[in-house]
Each structure stands twice: as C-alpha cells, then as structure tokens.
C-alpha positions as CSV (number, residue, x, y, z in Angstrom):
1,X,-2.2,-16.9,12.9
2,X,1.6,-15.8,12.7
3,X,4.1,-14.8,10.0
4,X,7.5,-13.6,9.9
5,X,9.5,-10.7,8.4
6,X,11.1,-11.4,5.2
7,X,13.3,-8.8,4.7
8,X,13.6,-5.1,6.4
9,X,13.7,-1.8,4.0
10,X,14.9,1.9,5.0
11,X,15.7,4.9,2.8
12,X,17.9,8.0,4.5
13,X,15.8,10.6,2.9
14,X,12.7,11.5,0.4
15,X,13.5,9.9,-3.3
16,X,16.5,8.7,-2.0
17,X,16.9,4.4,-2.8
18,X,15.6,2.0,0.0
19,X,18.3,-0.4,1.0
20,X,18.2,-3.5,2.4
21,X,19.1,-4.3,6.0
22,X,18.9,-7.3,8.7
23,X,18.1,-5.8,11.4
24,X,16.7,-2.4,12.4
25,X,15.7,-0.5,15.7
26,X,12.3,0.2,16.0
27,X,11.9,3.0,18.0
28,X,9.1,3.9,20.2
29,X,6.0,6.7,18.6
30,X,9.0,7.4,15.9
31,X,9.6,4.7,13.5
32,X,12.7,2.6,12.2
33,X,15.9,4.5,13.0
34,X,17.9,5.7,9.5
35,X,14.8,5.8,7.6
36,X,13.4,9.1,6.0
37,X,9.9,9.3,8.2
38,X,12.1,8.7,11.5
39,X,14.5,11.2,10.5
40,X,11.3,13.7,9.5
41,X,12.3,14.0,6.0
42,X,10.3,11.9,3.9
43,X,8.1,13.1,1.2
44,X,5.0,13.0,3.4
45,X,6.6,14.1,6.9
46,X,4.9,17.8,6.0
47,X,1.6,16.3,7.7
48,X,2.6,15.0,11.3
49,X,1.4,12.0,12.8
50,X,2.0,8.3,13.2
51,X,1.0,6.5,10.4
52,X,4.2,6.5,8.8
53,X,6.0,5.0,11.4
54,X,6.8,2.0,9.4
55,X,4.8,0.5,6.4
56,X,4.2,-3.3,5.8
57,X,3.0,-5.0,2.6
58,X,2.8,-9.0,2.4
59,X,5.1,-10.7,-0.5
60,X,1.7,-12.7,-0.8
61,X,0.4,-9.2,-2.3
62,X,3.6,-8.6,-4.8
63,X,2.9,-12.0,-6.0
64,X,-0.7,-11.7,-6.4
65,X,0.1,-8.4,-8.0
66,X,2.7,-9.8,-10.8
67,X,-0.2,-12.7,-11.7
68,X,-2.7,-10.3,-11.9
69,X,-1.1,-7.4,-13.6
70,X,2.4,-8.6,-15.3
71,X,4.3,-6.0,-13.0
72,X,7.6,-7.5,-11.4
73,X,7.7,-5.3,-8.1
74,X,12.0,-5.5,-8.0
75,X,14.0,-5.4,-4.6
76,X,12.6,-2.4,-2.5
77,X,11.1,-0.8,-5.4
78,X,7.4,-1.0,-3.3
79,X,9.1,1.5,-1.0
80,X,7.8,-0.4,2.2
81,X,9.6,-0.7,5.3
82,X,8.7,-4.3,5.9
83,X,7.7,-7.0,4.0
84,X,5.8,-10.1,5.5
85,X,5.1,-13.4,4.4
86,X,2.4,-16.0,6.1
87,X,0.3,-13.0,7.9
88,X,-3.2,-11.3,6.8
89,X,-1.6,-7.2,7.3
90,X,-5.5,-6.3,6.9
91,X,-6.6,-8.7,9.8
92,X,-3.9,-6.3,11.9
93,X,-5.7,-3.1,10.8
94,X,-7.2,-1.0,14.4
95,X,-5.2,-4.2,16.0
96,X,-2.1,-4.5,18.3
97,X,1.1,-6.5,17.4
98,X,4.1,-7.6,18.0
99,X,7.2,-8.2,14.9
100,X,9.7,-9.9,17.0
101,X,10.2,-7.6,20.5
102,X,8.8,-4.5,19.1
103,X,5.1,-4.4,19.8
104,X,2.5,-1.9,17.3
105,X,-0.5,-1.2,16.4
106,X,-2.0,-0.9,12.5
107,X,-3.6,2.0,12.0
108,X,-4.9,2.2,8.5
109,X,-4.6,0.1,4.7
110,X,-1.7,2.0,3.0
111,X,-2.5,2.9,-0.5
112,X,-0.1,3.2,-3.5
113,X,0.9,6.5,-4.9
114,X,1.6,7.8,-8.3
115,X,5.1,7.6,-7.3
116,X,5.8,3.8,-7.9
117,X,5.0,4.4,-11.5
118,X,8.2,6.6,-11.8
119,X,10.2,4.5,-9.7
120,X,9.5,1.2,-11.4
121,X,9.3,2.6,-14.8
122,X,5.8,0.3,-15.1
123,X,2.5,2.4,-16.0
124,X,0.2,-0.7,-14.3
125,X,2.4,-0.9,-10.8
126,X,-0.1,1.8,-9.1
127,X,-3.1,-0.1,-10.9
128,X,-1.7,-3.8,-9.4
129,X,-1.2,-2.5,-6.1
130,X,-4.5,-1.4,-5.2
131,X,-5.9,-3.4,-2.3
132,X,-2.6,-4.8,-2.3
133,X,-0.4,-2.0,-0.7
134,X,-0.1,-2.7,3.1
135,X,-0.6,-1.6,6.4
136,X,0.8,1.5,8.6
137,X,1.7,1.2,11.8
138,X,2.8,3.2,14.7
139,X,5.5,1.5,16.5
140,X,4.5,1.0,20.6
141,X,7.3,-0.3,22.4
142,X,11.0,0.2,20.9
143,X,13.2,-2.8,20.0
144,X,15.2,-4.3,17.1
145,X,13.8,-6.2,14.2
146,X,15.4,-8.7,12.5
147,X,14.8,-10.6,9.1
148,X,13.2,-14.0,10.2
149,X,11.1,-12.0,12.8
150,X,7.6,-14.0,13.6
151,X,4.8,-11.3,13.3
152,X,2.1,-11.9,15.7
153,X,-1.4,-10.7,16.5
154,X,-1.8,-9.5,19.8
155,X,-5.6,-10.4,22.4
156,X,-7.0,-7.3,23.4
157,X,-5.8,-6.9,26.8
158,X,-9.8,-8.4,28.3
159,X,-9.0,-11.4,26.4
160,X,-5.4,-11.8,27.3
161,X,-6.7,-11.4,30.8
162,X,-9.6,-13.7,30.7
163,X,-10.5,-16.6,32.6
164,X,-11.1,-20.1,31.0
C-alpha cells in the first residue's frame, strides 16, 4: 500500500497563514524547515516533544468530511503540514515510513482543535474532522520532500530482514 504527497504546507509562526510550497527540507528529530514547530514557535511548542514535527491528514478525509458535514476545508485552512492521497495515515500510526527520502515514524492520531472553527469561519469544521484529522509524526532521517512524493510503509526491520 503506497500514496503520494499532494501538496506540502508551512506557516512561519503561531496564527500566522500556511502557505503552499513544492518542496520542503525535512529535517532530522526537528520537523520541516520554515515552519512554526521547527522554528519552536508554534502555538503548542510550550510542551516539548516530537509529535509536532510534521502533521499529515489524507484529502480522502477532507472529502469524506465535506459529504458528511457540508464544510469545504479551503487551501491550507486544515493547518497540516502534509496532505496525502491513496494512503491509510492510521495504518502508519506506532509505524515507520518513508515520504519520498525522508524516512518517519507516526506517533499518534492528531485531533482537531477549536482553532479551525475561527480559521474557517464554519461552526461544524471541528465536528467534521473528528476521526478525520491525521497523523503526527517525528521526522527520522532528514531530506527534502517534494509534491508528487510516494508515501510508503516501512517492514519492521525482522521482516525486512527475513528469509523466504
């Protein structure tokens, strides 16, 4: 099972717009270069630790979430890093793997926050979300990512390892 990055968000700082980019370095137990948790000044970064490296969500869940719910989930406005399309992000939860070069590992289901609802302007957006907002993931090996970038589960090292 494999899917592919289909497109690539950062924001410089805590409230501050995502914009879209092609390409971004992933760098090694920080995150994506110019985005406000690499830079330590997102609205979370007061609580240390990796799961806000980067944050994926699947465009299969934004649809799901605008049939369901009637929201329309506008260009960034889900405030992920990365968004995916063709790839199960729960099937990579406590599992390692790779988005192009950069290797990671998923570390927990993100949740939405209140904060969408201010963003978007739409009172149901937290409401359509749930169960539908992602995965975190620390970032293993440091690399650049590109739109178009195949997503890929990673064997547990015994299995990659194993004989026939």
């Amino acid at each position: 099972m494999s899917g592919h990055v289909r497109s690539i968000y950062i924001a410089p700082e805590a409230g501050a717009p995502v914009r879209r980019v092609e390409r971004v370095r992933a760098v090694a137990g920080r995150g994506l270069e110019g985005d406000r948790y690499w830079a330590g000044v997102g609205s979370f970064s007061r609580w240390p630790g990796p799961v806000r490296e980067v944050t994926l969500i699947a465009q299969e869940a934004l649809d799901e979430a605008a049939g369901a719910f009637g929201v329309a989930v506008g260009e960034g406005e889900h405030r992920r890093n990365l968004v995916t399309e063709g790839i199960d992000l729960g099937s990579l939860l406590k599992q390692r793997f790779s988005v192009g070069p950069v290797q990671m590992e998923g570390l927990r289901i993100c949740a939405p926050c209140k904060y969408l609802i201010r963003v978007t302007g739409q009172d149901r957006i937290f409401d359509a979300l749930v169960r539908r907002g992602g995965l975190r993931a620390r970032v293993l090996s440091s690399g650049e990512i590109r739109e178009g970038d195949t997503v890929v589960p990673l064997a547990p090292e015994a299995e990659r390892f194993a004989l026939p």
